[in-house]
C-alpha distance (Angstrom), angle and dihedral (degrees) to the residues before:
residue distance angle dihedral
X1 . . .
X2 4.04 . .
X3 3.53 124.9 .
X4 4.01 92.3 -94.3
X5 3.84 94.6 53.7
X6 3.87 93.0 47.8
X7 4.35 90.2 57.5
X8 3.80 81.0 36.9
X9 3.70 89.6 55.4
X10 3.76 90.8 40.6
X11 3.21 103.2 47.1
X12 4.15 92.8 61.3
X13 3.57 85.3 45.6
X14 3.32 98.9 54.9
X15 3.80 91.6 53.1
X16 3.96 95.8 47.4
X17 3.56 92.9 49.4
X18 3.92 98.9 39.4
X19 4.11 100.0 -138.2
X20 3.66 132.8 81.5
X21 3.41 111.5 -95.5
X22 4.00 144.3 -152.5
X23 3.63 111.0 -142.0
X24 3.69 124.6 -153.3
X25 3.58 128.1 -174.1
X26 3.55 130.5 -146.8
X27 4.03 124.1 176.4
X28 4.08 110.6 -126.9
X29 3.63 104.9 180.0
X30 3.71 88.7 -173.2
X31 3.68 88.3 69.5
X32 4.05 88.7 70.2
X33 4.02 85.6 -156.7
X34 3.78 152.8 -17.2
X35 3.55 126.0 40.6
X36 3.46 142.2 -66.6
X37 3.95 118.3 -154.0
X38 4.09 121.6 -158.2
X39 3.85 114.9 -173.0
X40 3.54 115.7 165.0
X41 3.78 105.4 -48.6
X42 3.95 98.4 -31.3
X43 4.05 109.6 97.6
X44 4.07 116.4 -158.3
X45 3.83 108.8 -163.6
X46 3.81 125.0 -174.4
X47 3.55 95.2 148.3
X48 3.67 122.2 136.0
X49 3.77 93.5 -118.1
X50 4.15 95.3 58.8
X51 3.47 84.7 43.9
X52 3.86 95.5 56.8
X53 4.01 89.5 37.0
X54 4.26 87.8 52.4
X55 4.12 90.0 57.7
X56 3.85 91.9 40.0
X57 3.94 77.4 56.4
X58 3.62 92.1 45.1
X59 3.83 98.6 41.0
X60 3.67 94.1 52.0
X61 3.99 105.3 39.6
């Protein structure tokens, strides 16, 4: 992510979770893509991979 995405990204944040934040960001290649936001104990996942493991849920409920 550039520079502009990142105080995109945490700008939106910042509103959702009501609090200034301090963003760090860590590569997880494992993740294959989108982000994956930890703040305190709430987890906000729109990465690829819980995406994929939410319709292998779906599929085989």
């Amino acid at each position: 992510m550039d520079n502009a995405a990142l105080a995109d990204l945490s700008g939106v944040l910042e509103k959702r979770f009501g609090r200034k934040l301090n963003l760090q960001v860590t590569l997880q290649p494992e993740l294959i893509g989108g982000v994956r936001v930890v703040v305190g104990d709430e987890v906000l996942d729109t990465s690829i991979k819980a995406r994929l493991e939410q319709m292998k849920v779906a599929l085989t409920a």
